[in-house]
C-alpha positions as CSV (number, residue, x, y, z in Angstrom):
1,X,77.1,57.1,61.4
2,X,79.6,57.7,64.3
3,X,79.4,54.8,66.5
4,X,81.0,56.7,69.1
5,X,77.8,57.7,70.5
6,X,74.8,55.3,69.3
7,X,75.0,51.8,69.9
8,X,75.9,49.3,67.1
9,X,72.2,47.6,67.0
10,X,70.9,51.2,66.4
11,X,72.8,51.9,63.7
12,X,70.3,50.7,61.2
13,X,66.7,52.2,61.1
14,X,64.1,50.0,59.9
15,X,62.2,50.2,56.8
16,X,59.2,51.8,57.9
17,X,61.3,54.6,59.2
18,X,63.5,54.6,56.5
19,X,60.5,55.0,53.8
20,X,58.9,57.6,56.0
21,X,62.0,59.8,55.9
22,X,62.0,59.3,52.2
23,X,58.1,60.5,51.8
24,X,59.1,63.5,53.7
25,X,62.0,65.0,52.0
26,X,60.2,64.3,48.6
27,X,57.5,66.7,49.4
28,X,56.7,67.2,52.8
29,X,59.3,69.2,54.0
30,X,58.4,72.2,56.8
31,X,57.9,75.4,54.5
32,X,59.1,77.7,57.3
33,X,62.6,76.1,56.6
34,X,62.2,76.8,53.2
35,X,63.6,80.3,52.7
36,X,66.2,79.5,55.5
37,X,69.9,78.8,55.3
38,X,70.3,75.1,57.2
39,X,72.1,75.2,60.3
40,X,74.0,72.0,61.0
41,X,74.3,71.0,64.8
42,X,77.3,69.3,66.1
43,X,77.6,66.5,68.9
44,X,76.4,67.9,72.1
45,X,74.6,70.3,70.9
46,X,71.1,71.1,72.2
47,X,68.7,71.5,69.6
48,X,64.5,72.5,69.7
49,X,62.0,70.6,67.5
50,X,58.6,69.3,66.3
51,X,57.8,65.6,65.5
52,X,56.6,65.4,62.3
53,X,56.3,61.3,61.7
54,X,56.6,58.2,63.8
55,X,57.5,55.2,62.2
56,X,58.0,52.1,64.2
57,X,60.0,52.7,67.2
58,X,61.9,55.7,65.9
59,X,60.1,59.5,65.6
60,X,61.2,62.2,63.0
61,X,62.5,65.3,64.1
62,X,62.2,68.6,61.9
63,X,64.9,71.0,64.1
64,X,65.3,73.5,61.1
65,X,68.7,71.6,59.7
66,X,69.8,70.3,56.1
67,X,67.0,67.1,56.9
68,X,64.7,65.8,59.9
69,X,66.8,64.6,62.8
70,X,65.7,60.6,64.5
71,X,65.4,59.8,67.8
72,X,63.8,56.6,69.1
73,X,61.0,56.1,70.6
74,X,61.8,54.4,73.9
75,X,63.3,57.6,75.0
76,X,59.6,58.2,75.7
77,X,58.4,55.1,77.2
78,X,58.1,54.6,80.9
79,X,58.5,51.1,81.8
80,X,55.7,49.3,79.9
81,X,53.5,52.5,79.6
82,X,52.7,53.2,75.8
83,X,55.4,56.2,74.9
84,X,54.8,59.7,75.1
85,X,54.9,61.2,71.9
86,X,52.6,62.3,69.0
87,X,53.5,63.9,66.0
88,X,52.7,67.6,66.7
89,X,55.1,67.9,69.9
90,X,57.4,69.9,70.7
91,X,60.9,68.4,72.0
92,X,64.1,69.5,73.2
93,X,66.9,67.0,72.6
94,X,71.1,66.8,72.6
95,X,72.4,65.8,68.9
96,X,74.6,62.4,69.9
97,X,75.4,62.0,66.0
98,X,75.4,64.3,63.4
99,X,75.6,62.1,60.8
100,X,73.1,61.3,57.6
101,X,70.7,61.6,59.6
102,X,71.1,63.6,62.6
103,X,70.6,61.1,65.6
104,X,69.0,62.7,68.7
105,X,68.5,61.5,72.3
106,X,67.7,62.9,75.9
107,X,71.2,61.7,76.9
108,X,74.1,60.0,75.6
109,X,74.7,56.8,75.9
110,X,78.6,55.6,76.3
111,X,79.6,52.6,73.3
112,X,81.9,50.5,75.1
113,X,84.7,51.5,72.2
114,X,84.5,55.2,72.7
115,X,85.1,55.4,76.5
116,X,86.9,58.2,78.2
117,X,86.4,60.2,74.8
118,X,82.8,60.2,75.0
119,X,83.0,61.3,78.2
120,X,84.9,64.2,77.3
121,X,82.6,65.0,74.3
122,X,80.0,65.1,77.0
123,X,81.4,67.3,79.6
124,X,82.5,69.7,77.3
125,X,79.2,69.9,75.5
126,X,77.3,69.9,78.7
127,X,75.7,66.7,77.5
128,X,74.0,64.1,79.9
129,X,75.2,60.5,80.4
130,X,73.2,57.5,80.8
131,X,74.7,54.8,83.0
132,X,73.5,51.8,85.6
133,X,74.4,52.2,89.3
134,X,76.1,49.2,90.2
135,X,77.1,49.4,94.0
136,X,75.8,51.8,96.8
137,X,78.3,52.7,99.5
138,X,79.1,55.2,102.1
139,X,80.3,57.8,99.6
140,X,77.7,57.6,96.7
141,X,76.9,55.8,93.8
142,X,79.2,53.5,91.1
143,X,78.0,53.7,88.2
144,X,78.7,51.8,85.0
145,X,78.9,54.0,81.9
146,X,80.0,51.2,79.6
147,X,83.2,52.1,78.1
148,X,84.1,54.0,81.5
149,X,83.3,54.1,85.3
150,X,82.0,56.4,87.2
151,X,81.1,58.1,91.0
152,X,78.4,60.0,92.0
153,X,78.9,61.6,95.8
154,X,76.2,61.6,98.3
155,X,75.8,65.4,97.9
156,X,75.5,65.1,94.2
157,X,72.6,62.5,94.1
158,X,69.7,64.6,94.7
159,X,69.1,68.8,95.0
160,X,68.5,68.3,98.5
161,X,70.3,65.8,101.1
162,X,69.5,62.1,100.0
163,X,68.4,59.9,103.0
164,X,68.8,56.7,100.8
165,X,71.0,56.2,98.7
166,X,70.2,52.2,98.4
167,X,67.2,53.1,96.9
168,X,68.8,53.8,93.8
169,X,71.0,50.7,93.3
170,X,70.3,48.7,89.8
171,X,68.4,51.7,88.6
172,X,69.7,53.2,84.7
173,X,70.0,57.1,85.4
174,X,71.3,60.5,83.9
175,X,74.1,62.7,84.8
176,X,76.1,65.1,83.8
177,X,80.1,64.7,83.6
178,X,81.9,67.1,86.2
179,X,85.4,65.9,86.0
180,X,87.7,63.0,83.9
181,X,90.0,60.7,86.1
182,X,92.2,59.3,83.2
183,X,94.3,57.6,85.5
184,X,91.2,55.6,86.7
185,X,89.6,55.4,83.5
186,X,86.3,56.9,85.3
187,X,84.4,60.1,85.7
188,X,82.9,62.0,88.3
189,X,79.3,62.6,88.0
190,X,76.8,64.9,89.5
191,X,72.8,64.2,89.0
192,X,71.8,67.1,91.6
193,X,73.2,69.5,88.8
194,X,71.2,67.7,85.7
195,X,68.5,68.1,88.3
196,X,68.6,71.5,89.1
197,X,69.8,72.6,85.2
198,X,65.9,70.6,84.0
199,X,64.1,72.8,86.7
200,X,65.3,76.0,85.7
201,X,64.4,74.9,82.1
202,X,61.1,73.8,83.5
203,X,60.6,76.8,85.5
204,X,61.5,79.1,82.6
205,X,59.2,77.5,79.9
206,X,56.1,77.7,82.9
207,X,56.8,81.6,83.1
208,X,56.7,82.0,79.6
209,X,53.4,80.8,80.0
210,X,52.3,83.3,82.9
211,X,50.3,87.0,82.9
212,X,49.5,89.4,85.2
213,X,45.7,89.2,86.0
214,X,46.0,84.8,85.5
215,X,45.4,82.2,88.3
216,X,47.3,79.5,88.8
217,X,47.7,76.8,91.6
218,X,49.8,76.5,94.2
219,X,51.9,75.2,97.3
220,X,53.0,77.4,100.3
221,X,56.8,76.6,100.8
222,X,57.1,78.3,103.8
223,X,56.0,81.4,105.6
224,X,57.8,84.6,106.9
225,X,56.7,87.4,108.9
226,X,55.9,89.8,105.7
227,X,54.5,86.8,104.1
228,X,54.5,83.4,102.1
229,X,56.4,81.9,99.3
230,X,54.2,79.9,96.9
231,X,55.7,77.2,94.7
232,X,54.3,77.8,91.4
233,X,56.4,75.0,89.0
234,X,60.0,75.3,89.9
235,X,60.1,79.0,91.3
236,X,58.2,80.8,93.5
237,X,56.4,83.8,94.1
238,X,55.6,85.8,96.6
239,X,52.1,86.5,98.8
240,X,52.0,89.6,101.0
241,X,50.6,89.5,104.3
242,X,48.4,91.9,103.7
243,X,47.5,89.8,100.1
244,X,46.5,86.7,101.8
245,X,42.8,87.1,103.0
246,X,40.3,89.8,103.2
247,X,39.8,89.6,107.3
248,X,43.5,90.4,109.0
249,X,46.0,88.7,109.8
250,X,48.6,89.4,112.3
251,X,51.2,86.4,110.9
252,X,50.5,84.5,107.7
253,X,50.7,81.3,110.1
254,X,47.2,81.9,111.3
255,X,45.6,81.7,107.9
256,X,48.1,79.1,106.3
257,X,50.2,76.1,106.9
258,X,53.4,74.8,104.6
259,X,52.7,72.7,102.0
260,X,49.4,73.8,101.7
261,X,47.6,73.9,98.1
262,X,46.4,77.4,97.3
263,X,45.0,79.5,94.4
264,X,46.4,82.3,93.3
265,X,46.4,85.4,91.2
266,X,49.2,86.9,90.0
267,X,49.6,90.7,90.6
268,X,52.8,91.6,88.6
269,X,56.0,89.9,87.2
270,X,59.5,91.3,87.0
271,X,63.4,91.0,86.9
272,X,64.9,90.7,90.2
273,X,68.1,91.0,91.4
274,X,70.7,88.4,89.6
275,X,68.2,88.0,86.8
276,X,65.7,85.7,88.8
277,X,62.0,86.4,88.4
278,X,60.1,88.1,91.2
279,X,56.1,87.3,90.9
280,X,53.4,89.0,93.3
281,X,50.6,86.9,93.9
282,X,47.2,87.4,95.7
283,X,45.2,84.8,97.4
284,X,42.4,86.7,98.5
285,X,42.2,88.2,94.9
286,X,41.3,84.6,93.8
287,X,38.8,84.1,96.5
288,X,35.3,85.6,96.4
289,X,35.2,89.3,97.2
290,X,32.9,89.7,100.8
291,X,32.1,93.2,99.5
292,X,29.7,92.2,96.3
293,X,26.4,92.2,97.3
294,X,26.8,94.5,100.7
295,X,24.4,96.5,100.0
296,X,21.8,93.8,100.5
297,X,23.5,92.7,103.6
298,X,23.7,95.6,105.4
299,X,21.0,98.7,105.5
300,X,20.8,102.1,107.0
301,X,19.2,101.5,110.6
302,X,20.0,97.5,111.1
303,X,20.9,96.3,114.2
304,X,24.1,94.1,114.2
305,X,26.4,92.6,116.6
306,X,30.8,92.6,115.8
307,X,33.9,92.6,117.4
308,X,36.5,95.2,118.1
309,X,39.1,94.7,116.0
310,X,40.7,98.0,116.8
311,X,41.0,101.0,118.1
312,X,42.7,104.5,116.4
313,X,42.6,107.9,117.3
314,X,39.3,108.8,115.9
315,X,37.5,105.6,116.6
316,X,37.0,102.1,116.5
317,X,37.3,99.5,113.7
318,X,34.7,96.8,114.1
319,X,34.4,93.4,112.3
320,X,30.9,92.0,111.1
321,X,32.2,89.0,109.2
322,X,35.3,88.0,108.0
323,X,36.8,90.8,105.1
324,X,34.3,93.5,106.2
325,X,34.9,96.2,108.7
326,X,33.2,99.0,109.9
327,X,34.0,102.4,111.6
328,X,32.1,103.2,114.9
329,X,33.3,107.2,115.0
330,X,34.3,108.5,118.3
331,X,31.2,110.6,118.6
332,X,29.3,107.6,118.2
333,X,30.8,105.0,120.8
334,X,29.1,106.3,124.0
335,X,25.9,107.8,125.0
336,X,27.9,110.3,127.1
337,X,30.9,112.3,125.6
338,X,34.4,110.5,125.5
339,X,37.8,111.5,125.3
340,X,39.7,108.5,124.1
341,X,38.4,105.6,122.7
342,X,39.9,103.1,124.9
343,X,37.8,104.7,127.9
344,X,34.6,103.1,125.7
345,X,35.5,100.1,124.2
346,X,38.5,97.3,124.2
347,X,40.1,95.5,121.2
348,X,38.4,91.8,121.2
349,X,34.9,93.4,122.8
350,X,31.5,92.5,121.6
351,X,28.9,94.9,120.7
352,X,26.0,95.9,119.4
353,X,25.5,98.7,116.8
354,X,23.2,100.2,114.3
355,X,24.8,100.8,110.9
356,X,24.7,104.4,110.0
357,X,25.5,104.3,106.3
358,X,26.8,101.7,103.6
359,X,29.1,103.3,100.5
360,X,30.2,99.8,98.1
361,X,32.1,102.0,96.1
362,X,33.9,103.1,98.7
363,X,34.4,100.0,101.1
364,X,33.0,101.8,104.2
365,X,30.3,101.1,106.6
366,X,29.5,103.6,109.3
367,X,28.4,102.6,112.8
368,X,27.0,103.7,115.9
369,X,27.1,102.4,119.4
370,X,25.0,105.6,120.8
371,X,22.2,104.4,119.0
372,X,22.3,100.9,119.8
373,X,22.6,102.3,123.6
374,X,19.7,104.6,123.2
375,X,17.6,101.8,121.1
376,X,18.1,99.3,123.8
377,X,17.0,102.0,127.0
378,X,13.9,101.0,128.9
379,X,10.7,103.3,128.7
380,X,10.6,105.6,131.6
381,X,8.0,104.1,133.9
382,X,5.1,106.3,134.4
383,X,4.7,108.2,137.8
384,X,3.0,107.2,140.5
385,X,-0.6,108.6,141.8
386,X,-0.6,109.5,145.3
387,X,-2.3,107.5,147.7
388,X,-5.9,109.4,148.9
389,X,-6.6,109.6,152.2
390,X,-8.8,107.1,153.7
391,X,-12.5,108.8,155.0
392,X,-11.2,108.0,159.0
393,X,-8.0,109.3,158.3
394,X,-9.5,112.5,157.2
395,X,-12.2,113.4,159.8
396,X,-9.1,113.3,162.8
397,X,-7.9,116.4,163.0
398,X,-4.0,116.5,162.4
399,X,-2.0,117.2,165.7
400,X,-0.6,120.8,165.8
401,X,3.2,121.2,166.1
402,X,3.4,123.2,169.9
403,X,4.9,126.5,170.0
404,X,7.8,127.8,171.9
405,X,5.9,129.4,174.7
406,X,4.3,126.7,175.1
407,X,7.0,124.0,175.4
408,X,8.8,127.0,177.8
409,X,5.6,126.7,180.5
410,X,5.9,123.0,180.1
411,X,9.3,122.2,181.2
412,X,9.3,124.8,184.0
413,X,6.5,123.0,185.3
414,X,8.4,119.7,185.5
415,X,11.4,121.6,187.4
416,X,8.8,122.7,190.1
417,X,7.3,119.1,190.7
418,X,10.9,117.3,190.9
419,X,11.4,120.3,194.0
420,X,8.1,119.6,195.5
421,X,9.0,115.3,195.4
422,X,12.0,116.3,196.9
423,X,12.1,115.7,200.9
424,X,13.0,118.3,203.0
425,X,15.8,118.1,205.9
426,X,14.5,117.7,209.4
């Protein structure tokens, strides 16, 4: 076995493993290797797998080569947690010996002897490193890779900026090699790159998984204009404005908020620009359609009460609930006959309306503000008798109007009494 890349107390399997691996190339080997030529992996390479026996503290790997590869088991233990790993799963591991048998790990680990070679074997091979951060400064992280040093800078700690750095000091962590300082006997490292290589793994295998017509959850990254970006497992997709709820919305920041948990459906999936995957999604496709069932909401000749929601050339759209809008027609808004909508009614206006028609099929309900009007119009109060004459009233004779002559004789009378009052001169 090369010791250059698996420790010396490793170099030994035990004898539970060791009898398992026998069992399994007696008899047991994977039939759909059988008809195969073997392809043997070198160091560094990244090879694909199924467990197929765990023995002790190491797992056996069938990766489709001359014999089952080993890897151990604490490569899938989290602190004191029992590992994760059953026979049945699916791995994806780099070779760190390809030896009799082919030794497998997440990362490799640097043997003291091998130093800067290692190293090299690793960058090249676009292998990670496992090393110990040892001091914390202004810069980045120290590491100790065992048979060689090595720096990680601020900027290459995490994929975004890292606000504390301290917080990894003592911890064991993966990189990958960026550049060889033989002069220093170190290396520089970069775990924002390991990083951002596993998520586009990660995202890759969960849109494998993914169909048009599936929903899937969620988080709102952030919101533009035209619409939102959805986090669906290491890329995102995409939710039109128009695709986010069945009631309006002017900006998708007045239906949702950034790192906000949605459900969504997916719409369509394709290549991009640059390769990257563009994915449509709907949210109000996920959510309960306000349409099923309308039929039973709304009838012919109901009275209802909406909003204005707006306003177009041949009438007004008004809103009954949230996702369903109906048209009040021109000819319908006013009792009287109108030229332009806006002389009847005002985006943001409550009325009162009696729904015309109901088409499901079609999405339409027809309204009418006339009828409303003339359904809501008093009765016309009934006339008034005329008052009868009481009997004294009647049995006075009415006064005649005098005629011309007569009010002619009556002022020239007056005219001769004021003379006659009038004293004569002595």
């Amino acid at each position: 076995m090369n010791s250059d890349f698996i420790d010396p107390d490793d170099e030994t399997p035990s004898s539970d493993f060791a009898k398992a691996l026998d069992d399994y190339e007696r008899g047991q080997r994977n039939p759909l290797h059988a008809d195969r030529e073997a392809v043997e992996p070198g160091v560094g390479d990244r090879v694909s797998g199924r467990v197929v026996a765990l023995a002790g503290e190491h797992a056996l790997v069938d990766i489709g080569a001359r014999s089952e590869a080993v890897v151990e088991v604490s490569h899938f233990r989290t602190g004191d947690e029992p590992p994760k790993i059953a026979v049945g799963d699916a791995v994806s591991l780099f070779v760190i010996d390809a030896g009799e048998p082919i030794v497998l790990a997440p990362a490799m680990r640097s043997d003291p002897h091998a130093g800067l070679a290692a190293l090299r074997e690793a960058q090249k091979a676009g292998m990670p490193v496992s090393g110990r951060v040892v001091e914390v400064n202004s810069g980045g992280l120290r590491v100790d890779l065992g048979g060689a040093k090595g720096f990680c800078p601020l900027s290459q700690i995490e994929i975004g900026f890292c606000s504390n750095a301290a917080a990894y000091m003592g911890r064991t962590l993966e990189f990958l090699v960026t550049g060889i300082e033989e002069g220093r006997r170190s290396a520089l490292l970069s775990r924002r790159q390991l990083l951002q290589r596993q998520e586009k793994e990660e995202a890759e295998r969960r849109l494998a998984t993914l169909a048009v017509g599936q929903e899937v959850e969620g988080t709102v990254k952030h919101l533009e204009a035209f619409g939102a970006f959805v986090d669906l497992g290491g890329f995102e997709g995409m939710v039109h404005v128009s695709e986010i709820q069945h009631a309006r919305v002017a900006h998708p920041r007045d239906a949702l908020l950034e790192g906000q948990k949605v459900r969504v459906r997916i719409l369509k999936i394709e290549t991009g620009p640059q390769g990257r995957p563009r994915v449509g999604l709907s949210i109000k496709a996920a959510a309960p359609d306000p349409w099923d069932g309308i039929e039973s909401r709304y009838t012919s000749g109901m009275r209802v009460r909406g909003t204005v929601a707006r306003i177009v050339d041949y009438g007004a759209f008004v809103t009954l609930e949230p996702g369903i809008d109906g048209l009040v027609h021109i000819s319908e808004l006013a009792a009287r006959r109108i030229e332009r909508v806006k002389d009847a009614v005002a985006v943001g206006d409550t009325v009162d309306l009696v729904v015309l028609g109901v088409e499901p099929a079609k999405r339409r309900i027809s309204l009418s503000i006339k009828k409303a009007l003339e359904t809501d119009a008093p009765e016309a109060p009934a006339a008034k008798p005329e008052p009868k004459p009481s009997p004294r009233a009647s049995a006075a004779p009415a006064a005649e109007e005098p005629t011309t002559m007569a009010l002619a004789f009556r002022k020239a009378a007056e005219k001769a009494r004021e003379k006659q009052s009038k004293p004569r001169p002595s």
